[in-house]
C-alpha positions in Angstrom: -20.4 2.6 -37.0 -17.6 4.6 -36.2 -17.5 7.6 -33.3 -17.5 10.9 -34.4 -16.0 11.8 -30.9 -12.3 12.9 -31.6 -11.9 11.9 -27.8 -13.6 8.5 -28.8 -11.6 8.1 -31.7 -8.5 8.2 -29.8 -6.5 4.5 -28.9 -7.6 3.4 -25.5 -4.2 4.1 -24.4 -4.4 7.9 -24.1 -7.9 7.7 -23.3 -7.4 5.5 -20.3 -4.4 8.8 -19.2 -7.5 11.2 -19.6 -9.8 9.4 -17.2 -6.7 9.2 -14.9 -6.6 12.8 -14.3 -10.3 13.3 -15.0 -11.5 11.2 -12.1 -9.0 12.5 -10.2 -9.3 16.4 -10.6 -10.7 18.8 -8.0 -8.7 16.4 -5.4 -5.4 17.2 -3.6 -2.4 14.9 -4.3 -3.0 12.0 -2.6 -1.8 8.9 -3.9 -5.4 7.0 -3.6 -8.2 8.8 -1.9 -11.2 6.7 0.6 -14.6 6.4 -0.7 -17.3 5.6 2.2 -19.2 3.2 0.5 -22.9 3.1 1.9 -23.5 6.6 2.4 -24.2 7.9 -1.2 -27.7 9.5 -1.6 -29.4 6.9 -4.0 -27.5 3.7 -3.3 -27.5 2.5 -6.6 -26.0 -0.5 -7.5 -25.5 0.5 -11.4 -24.4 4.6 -11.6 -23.8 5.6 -7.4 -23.5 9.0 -6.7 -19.7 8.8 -6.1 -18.5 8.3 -9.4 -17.5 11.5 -11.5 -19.6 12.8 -13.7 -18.0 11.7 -16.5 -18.7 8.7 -15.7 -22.4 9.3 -16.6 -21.4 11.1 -20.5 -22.4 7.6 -21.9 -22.1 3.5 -21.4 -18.8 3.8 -23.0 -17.1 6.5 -20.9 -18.6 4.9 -18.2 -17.5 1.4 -18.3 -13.4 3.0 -19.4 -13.8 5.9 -17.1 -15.0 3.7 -14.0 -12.2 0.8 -13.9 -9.8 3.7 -13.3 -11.7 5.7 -11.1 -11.6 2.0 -9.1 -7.9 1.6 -9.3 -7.4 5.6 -7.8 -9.5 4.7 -4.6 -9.5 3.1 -1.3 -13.1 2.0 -0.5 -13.6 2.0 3.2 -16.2 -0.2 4.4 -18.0 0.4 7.3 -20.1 -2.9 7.9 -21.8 -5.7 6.2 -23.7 -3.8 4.2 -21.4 -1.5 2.2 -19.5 -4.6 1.6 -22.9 -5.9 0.0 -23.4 -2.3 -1.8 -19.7 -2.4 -2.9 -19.8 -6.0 -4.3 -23.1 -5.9 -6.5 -21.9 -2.2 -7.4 -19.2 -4.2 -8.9 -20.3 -7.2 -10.0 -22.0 -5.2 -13.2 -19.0 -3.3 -13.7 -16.6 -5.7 -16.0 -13.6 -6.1 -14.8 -14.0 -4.5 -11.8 -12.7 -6.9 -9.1 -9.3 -6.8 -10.6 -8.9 -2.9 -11.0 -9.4 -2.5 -7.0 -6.2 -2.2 -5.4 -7.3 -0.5 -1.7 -9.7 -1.4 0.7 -10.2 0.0 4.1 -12.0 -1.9 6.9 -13.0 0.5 9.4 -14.7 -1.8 11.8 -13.0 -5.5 11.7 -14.4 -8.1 13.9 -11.5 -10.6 14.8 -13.7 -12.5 17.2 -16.8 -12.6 14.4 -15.3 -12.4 11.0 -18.1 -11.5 8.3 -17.8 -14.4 5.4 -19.5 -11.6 3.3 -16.1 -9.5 3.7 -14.1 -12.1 3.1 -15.5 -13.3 0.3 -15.8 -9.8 -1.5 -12.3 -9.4 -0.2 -11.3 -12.6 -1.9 -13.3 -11.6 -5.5 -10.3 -8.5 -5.4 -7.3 -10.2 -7.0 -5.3 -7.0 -7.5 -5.2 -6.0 -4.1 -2.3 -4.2 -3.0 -3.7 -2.4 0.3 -5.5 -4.0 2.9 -6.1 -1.4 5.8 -8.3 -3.4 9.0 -9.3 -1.3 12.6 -10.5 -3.0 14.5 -11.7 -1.7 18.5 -10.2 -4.8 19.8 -6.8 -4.3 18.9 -4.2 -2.5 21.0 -1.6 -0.9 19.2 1.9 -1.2 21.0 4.5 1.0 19.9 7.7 -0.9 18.1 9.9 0.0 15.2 10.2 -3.3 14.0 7.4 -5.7 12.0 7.5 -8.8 11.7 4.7 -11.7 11.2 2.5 -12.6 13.3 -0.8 -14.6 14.1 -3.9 -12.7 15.1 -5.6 -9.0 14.6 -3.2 -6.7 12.0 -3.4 -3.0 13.5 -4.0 0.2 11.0 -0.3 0.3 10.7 -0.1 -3.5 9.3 1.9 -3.8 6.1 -0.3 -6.4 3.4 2.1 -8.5 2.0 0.7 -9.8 -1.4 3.8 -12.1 -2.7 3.2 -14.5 0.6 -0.6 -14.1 1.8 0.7 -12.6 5.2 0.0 -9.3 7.5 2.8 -7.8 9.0 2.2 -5.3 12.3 4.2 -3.5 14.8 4.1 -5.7 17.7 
């Protein structure tokens, strides 16, 4: 049976440029904008708090809408738990792993890295950003970058092509 929604008739094309600036209206001009994950009211795992409300119109709008409301945000995860939150969230969202392109890690543990993390981390194979602060890293002032083993600073530059962290040392 066909939609009689004009918007629902349109090609997924245009439709996919209207939840682009749908999810992101009401926000400044930011290029990707943090979501705390673990701190929304009901802590749902299927419809969270912090998706738009258009996201709630119907299963259709919700599943296109969403995928793009993932790609315009940087999730910051706080601990063990939001990662959990964050990954089953997700996991029922098709698709979903791939349209993630920023994560923020507010608390990294160098000393005790969480296989939780990294697995979820792993499950994002579009990731372009990769923020990690960590309290046990010092950051040294430098205007040069260049690889190096151990804890990446906020500053680190994620480089995808080669698997490797670059940081102001």
């Amino acid at each position: 049976m066909a939609s009689t929604s004009p918007l629902l008739r349109l090609p997924r094309e245009l439709r996919d440029i209207i939840w682009a600036y749908a999810v992101t209206l009401n926000s400044d001009d930011a290029d990707v904008y943090d979501v705390l994950i673990g701190f929304w009211g009901n802590k749902s795992t299927t419809r969270p708090d912090f998706l738009p409300a258009v996201c709630a119109v119907s299963k259709q709008l919700y599943r296109e809408a969403t995928l793009e409301y993932i790609t315009s945000r940087r999730f910051v995860l706080a601990d063990t738990d939001s990662t959990a939150l964050l990954n089953t969230w997700m996991s029922n969202v098709d698709r979903a792993f791939a349209q993630a392109e920023a994560l923020s890690l507010v608390h990294y543990d160098p000393v005790q890295p969480d296989d939780v993390l990294f697995s979820f981390i792993a499950r994002c194979t579009n990731l372009q950003t990769l923020a990690l602060k960590s309290p046990f890293i010092e950051k040294k002032a430098s205007s040069q970058s260049k690889p190096c083993h151990g804890s990446p600073s906020m500053s680190s530059r994620w480089n995808a092509s080669n698997n490797s962290v670059f940081y102001p040392v």
